[in-house]
Steps between C-alpha positions, in 0.01 A plus 500: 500500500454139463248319698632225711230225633690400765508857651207555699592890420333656206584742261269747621637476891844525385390851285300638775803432762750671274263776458456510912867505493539777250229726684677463840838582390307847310366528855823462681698722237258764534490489895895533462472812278260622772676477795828658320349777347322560844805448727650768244239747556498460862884527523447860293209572713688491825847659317226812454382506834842465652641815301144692540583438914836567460413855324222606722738430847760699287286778433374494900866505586506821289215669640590430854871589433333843365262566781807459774696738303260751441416439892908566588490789295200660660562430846841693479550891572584678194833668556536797294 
């Protein structure tokens, strides 16, 4: 870099802006990554809940479908 006496910036200002520069845009990137990779997981974490929900009303269904039947059945006179 050369050094220019009319330009009241030096050298070393110029370097430590581009390294300011270079560690905000590390900062930024790495926020990015972040977020995605979070959004991600939360977006899998709620796909798990949803199916776990969907499963245990299922299975509730089942039981109560069960229980009603096995109620019919014993509340009936058994014609031989």
């Amino acid at each position: 870099m050369l050094l220019n006496p009319l330009c009241p910036v030096s050298t070393a200002k110029v370097l430590a802006l581009k390294a300011t520069v270079l560690l905000l845009l590390t900062l930024l990137i790495k926020a990015k990554v972040r977020i995605t990779a979070f959004s991600a997981l939360g977006i899998v974490l709620l796909v798990l809940q949803t199916l776990l929900f969907l499963a245990a009303a299922g299975a509730l269904g089942l039981v109560v479908g069960a229980a009603g039947l096995y109620a019919l059945q014993e509340r009936r006179p058994a014609t031989a």
